[in-house]
MMTF fields as JSON, N, C-alpha, C and O atoms, coordinates in Angstrom:
{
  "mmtfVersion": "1.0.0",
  "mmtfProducer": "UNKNOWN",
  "numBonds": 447,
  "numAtoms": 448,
  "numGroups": 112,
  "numChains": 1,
  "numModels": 1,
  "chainsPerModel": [1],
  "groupsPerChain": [112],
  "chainIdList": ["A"],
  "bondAtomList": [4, 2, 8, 6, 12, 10, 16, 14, 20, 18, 24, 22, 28, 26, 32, 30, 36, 34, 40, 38, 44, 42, 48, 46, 52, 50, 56, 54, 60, 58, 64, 62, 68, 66, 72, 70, 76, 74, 80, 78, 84, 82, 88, 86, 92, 90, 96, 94, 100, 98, 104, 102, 108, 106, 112, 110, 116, 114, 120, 118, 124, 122, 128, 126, 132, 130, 136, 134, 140, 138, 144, 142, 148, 146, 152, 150, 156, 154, 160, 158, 164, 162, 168, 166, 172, 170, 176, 174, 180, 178, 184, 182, 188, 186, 192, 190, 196, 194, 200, 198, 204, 202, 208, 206, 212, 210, 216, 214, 220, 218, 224, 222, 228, 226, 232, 230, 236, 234, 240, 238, 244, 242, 248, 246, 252, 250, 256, 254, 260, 258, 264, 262, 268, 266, 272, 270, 276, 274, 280, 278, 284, 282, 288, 286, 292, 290, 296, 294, 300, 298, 304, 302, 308, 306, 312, 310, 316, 314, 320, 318, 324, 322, 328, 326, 332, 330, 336, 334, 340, 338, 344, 342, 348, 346, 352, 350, 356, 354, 360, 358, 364, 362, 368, 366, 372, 370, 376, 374, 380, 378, 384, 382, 388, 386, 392, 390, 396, 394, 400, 398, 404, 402, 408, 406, 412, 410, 416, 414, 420, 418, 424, 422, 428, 426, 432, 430, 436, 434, 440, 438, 444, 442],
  "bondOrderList": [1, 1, 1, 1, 1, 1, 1, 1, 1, 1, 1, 1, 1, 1, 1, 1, 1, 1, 1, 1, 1, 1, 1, 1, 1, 1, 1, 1, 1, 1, 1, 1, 1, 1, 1, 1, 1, 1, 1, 1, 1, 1, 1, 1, 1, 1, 1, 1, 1, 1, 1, 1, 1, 1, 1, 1, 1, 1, 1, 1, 1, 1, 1, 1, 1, 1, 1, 1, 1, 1, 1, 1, 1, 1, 1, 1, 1, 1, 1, 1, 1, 1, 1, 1, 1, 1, 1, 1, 1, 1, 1, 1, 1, 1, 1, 1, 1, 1, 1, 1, 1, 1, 1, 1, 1, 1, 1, 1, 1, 1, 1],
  "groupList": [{"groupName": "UNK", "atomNameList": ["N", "CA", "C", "O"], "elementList": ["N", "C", "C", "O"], "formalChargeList": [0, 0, 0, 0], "bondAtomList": [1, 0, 2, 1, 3, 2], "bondOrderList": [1, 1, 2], "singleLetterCode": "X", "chemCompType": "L-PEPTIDE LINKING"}],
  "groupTypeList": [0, 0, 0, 0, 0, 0, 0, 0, 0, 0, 0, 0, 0, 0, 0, 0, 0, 0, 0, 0, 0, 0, 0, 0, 0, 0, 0, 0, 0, 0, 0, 0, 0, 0, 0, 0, 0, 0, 0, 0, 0, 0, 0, 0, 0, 0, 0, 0, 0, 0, 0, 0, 0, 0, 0, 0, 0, 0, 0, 0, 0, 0, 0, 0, 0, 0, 0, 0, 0, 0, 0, 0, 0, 0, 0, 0, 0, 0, 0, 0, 0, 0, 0, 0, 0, 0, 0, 0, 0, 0, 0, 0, 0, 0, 0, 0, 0, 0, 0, 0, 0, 0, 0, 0, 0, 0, 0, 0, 0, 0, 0, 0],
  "groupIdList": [1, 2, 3, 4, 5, 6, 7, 8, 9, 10, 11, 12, 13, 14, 15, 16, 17, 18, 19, 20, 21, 22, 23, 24, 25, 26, 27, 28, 29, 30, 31, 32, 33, 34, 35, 36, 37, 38, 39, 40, 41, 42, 43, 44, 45, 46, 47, 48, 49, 50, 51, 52, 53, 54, 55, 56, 57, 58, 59, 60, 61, 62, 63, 64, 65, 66, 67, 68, 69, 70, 71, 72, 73, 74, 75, 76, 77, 78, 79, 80, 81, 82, 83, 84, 85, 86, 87, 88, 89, 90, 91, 92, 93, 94, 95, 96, 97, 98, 99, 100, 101, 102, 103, 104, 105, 106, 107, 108, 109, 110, 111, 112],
  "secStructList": [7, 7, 2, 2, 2, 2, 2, 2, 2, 2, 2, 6, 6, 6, 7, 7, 5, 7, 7, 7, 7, 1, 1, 6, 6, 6, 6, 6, 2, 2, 2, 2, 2, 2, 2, 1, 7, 7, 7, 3, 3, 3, 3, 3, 3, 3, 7, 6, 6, 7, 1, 1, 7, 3, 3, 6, 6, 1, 7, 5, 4, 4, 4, 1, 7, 7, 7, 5, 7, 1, 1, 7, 1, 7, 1, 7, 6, 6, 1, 7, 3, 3, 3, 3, 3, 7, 6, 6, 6, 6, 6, 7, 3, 3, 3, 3, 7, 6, 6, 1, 7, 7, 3, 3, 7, 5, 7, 7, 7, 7, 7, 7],
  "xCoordList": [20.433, 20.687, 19.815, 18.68, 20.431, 19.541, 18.415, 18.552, 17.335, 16.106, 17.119, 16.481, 17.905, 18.028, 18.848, 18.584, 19.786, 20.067, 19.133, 18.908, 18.359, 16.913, 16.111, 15.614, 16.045, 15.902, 16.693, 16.554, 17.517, 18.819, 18.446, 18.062, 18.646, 18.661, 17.588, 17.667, 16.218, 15.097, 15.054, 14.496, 15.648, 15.857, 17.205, 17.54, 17.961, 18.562, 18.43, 19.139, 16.979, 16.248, 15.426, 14.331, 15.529, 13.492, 12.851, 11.781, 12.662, 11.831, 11.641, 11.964, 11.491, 11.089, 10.74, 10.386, 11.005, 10.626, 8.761, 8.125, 8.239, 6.747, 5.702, 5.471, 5.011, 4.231, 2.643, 2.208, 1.843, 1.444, -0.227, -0.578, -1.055, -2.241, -3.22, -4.304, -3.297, -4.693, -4.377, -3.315, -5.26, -4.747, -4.217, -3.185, -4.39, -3.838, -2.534, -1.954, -2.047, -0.877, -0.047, 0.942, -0.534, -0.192, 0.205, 1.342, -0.905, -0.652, 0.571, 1.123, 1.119, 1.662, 3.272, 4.259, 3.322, 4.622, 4.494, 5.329, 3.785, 4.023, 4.444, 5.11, 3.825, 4.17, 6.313, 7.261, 6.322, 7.51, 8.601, 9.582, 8.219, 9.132, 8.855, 9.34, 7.977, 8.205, 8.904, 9.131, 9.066, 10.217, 12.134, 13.007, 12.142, 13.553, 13.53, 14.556, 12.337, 12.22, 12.8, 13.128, 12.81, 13.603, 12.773, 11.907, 12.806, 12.236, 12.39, 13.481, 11.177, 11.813, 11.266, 10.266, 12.047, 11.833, 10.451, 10.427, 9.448, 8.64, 8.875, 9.394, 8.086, 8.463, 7.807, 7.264, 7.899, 7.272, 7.728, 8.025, 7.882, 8.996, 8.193, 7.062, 8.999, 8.488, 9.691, 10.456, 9.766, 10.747, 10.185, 8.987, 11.276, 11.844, 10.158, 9.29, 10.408, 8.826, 6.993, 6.167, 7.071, 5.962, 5.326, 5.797, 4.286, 3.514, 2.491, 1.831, 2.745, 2.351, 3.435, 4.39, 3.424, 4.111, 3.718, 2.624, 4.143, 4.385, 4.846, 5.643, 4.562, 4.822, 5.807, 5.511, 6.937, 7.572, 7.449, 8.244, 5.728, 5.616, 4.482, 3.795, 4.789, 4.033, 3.06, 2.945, 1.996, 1.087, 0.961, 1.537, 0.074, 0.085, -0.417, -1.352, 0.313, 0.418, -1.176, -1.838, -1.649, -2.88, -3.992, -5.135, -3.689, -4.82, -5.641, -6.682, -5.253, -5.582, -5.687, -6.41, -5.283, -5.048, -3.541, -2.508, -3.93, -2.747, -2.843, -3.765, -1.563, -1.741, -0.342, 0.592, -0.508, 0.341, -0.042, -1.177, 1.003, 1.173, 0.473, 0.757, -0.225, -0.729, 0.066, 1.197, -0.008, 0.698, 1.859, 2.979, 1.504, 2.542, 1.636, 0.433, 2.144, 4.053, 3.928, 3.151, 4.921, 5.259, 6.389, 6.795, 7.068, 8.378, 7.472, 6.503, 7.977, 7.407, 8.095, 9.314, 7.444, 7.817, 9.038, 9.071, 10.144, 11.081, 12.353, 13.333, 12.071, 13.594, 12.618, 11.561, 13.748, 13.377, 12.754, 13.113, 12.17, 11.894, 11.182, 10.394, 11.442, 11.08, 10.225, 10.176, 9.587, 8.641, 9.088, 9.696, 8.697, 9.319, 8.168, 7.641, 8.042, 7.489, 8.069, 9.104, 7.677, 8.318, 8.041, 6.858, 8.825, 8.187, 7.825, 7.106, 8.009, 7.072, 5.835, 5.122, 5.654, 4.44, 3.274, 2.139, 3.623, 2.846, 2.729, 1.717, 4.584, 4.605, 3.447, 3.353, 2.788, 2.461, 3.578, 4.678, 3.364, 3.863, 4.291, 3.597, 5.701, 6.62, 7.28, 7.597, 7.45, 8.423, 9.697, 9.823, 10.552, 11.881, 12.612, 12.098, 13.87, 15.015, 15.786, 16.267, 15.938, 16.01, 17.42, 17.715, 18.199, 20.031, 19.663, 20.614, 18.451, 18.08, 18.879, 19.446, 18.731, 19.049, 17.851, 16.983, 17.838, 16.281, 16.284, 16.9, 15.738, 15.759, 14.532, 13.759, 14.787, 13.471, 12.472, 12.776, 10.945, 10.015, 10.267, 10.447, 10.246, 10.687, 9.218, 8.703, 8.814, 7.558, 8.083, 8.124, 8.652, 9.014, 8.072, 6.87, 8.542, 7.447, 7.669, 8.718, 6.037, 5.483, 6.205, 6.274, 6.789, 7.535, 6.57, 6.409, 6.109, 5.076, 5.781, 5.157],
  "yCoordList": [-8.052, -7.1, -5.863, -5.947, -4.61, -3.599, -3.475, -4.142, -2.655, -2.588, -2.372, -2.91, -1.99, -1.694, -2.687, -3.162, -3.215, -4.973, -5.593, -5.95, -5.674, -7.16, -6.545, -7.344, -5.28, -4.789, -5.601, -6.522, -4.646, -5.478, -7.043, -7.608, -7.525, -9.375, -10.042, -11.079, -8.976, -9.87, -9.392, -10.036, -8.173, -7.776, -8.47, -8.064, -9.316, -9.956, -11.48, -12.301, -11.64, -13.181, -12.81, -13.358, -11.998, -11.783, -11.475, -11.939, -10.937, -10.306, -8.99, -8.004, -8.876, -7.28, -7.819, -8.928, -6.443, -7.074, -7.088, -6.61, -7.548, -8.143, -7.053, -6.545, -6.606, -5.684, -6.487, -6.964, -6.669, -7.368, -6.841, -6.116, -7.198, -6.274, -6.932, -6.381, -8.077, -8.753, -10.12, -10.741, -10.376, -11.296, -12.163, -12.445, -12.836, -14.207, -14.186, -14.87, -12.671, -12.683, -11.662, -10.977, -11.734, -11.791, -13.255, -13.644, -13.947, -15.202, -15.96, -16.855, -15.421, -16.333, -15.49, -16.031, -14.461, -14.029, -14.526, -15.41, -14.278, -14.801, -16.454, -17.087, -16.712, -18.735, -18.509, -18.757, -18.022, -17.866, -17.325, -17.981, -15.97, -15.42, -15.841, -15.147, -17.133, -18.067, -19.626, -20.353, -19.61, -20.784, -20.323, -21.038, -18.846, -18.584, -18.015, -18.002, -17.57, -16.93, -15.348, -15.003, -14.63, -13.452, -12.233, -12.478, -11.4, -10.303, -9.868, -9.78, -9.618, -9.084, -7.733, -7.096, -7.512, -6.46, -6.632, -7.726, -5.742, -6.206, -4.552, -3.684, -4.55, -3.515, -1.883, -1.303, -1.212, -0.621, 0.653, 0.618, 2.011, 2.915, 3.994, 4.164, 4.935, 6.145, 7.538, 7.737, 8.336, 9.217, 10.203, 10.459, 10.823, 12.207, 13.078, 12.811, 13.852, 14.279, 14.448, 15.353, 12.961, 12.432, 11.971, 11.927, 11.733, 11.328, 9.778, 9.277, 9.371, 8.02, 7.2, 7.717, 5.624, 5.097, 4.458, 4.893, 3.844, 3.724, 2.308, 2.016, 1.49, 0.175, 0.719, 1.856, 0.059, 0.05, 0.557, 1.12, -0.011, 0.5, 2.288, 2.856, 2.614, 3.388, 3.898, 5.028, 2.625, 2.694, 2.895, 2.274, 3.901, 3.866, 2.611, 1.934, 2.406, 1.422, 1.529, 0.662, 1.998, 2.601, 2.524, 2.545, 2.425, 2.157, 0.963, 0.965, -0.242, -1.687, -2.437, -1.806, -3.575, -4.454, -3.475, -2.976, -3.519, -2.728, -4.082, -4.82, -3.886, -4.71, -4.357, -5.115, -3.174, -2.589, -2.977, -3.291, -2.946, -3.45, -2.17, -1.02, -2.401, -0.782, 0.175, -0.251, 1.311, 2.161, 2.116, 2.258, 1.876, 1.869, 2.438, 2.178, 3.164, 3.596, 4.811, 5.748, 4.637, 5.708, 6.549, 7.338, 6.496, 7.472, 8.615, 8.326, 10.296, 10.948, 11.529, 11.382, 12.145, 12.26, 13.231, 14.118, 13.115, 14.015, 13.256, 13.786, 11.587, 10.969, 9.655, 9.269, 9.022, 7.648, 6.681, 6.924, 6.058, 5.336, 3.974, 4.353, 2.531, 1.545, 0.768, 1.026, -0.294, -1.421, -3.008, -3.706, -3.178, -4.933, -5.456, -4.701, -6.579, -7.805, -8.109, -8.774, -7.805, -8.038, -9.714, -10.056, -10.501, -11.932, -11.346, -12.147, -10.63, -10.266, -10.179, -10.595, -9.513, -8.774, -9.818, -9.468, -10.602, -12.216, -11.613, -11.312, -11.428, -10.66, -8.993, -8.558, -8.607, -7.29, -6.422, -6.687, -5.401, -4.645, -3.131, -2.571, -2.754, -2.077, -0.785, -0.892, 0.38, 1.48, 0.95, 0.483, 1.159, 0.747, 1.992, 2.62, 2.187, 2.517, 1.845, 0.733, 2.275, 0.974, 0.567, -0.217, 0.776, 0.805, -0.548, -1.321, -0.905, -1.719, -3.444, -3.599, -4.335, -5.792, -6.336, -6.01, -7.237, -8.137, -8.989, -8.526, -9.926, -11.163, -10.251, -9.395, -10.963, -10.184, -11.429, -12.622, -10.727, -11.587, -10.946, -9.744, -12.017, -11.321, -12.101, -13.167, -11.19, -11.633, -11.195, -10.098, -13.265, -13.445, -13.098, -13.32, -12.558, -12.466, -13.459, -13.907, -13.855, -15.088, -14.685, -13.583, -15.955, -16.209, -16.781, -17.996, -16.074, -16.367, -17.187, -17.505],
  "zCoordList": [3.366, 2.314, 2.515, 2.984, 2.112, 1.955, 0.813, -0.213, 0.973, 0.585, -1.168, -2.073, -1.46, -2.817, -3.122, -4.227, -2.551, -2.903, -3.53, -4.687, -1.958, -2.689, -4.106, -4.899, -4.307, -5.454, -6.756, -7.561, -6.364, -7.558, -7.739, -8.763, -6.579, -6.548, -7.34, -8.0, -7.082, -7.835, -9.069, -9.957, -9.306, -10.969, -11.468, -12.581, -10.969, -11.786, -11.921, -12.504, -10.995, -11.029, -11.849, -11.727, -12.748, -13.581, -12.878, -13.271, -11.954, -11.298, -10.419, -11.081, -9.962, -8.755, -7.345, -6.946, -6.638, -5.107, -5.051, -5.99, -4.135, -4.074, -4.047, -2.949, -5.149, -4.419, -4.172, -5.22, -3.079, -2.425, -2.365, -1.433, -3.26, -4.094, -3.455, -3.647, -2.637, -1.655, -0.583, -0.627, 0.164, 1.359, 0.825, 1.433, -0.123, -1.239, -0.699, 0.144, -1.805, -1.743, -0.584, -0.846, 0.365, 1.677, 2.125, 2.393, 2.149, 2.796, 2.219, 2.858, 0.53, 0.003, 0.039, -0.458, 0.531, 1.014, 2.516, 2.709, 3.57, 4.582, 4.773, 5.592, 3.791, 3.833, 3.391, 4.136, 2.074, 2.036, 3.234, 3.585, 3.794, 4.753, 5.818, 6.711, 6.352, 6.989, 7.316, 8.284, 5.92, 5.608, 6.138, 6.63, 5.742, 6.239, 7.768, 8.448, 8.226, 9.418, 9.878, 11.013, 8.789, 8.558, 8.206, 7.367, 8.492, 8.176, 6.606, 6.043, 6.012, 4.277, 3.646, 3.976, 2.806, 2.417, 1.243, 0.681, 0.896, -0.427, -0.65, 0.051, -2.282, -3.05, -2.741, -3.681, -1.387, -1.341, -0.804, 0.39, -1.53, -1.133, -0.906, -1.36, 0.028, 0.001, -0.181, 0.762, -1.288, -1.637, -0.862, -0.737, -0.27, 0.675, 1.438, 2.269, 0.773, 1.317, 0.722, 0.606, 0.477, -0.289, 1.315, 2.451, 0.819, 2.048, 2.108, 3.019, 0.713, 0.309, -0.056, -0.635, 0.277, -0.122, -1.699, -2.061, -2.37, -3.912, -3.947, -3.055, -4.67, -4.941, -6.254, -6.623, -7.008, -7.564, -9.096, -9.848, -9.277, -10.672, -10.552, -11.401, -9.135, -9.117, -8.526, -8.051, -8.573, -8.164, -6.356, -5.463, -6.294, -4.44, -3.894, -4.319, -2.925, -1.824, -1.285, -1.855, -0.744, -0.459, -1.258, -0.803, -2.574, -3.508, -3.478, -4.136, -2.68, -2.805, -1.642, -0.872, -1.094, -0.378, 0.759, 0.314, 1.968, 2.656, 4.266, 4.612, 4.808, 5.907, 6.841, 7.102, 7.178, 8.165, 9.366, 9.726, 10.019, 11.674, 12.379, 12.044, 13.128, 13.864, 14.06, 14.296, 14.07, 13.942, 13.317, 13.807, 12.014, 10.716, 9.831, 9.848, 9.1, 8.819, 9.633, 9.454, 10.672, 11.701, 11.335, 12.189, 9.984, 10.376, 9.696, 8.994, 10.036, 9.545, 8.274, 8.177, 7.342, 6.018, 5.997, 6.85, 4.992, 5.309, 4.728, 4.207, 4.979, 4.091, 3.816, 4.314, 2.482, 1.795, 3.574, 4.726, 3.272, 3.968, 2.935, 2.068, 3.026, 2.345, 3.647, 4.849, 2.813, 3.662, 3.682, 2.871, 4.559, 4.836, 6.172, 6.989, 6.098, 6.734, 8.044, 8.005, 9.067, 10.141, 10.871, 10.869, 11.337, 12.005, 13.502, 14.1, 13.967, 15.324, 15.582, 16.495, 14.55, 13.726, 12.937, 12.614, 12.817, 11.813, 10.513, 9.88, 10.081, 9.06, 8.111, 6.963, 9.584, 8.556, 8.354, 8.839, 7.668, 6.965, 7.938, 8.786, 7.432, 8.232, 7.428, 6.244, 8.134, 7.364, 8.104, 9.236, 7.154, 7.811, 6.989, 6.063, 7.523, 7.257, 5.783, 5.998, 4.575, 3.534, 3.654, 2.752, 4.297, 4.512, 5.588, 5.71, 6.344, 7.273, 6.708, 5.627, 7.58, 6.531, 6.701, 7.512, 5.848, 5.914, 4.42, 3.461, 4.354, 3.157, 2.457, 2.887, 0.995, 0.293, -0.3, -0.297, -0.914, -1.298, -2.818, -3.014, -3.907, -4.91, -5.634, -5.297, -6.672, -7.467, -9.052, -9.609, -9.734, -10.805, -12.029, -11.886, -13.249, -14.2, -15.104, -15.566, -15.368, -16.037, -17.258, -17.803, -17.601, -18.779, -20.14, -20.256, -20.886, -22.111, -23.242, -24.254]
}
């Protein structure tokens, strides 16, 4: 599915795609997108000619816990570009193309 599918998909599971705030929860999307063996998308976008990427509610990607593959994020600023988990990579973190396919990590909200 495309990066705005797995969007859709985890907002109509209760949830959102993964935004991924320390190694924890690194390790605990990598355990998951190692069970299907697939590359995934998590919640992390970058609009047209911004130069940071943005986790979903906003907040910069950059502000926290980051775990890009070396020389990532390589596309240069100028169009949407989204992030995903590569298995080549031991799942770090990727700019992709968001029209790309790839399974997503979706992070459900606690039901009170």
């Amino acid at each position: 599915m495309t990066w705005y599918q797995a969007k859709e998909y985890c907002e109509e599971h209760g949830g959102y795609l993964a935004d991924i705030l320390s190694q924890e929860e690194q390790d605990i999307a990598t355990e998951l997108a190692s069970n299907v063996n697939v590359n995934v998308w998590i919640g992390g976008i970058r609009y047209g000619t911004q130069n940071h990427f943005l986790w979903l509610d906003q907040t910069p990607v950059e502000s926290s816990y980051t775990n890009w593959y070396q020389g990532q994020p390589y596309h240069a600023a100028g169009g949407t570009v989204c992030m995903n988990m590569i298995i080549e990579w031991n799942y770090r973190w990727n700019d992709a193309s968001c029209s790309s396919l790839c399974g997503s990590i979706c992070k459900i909200k606690e039901q009170l």
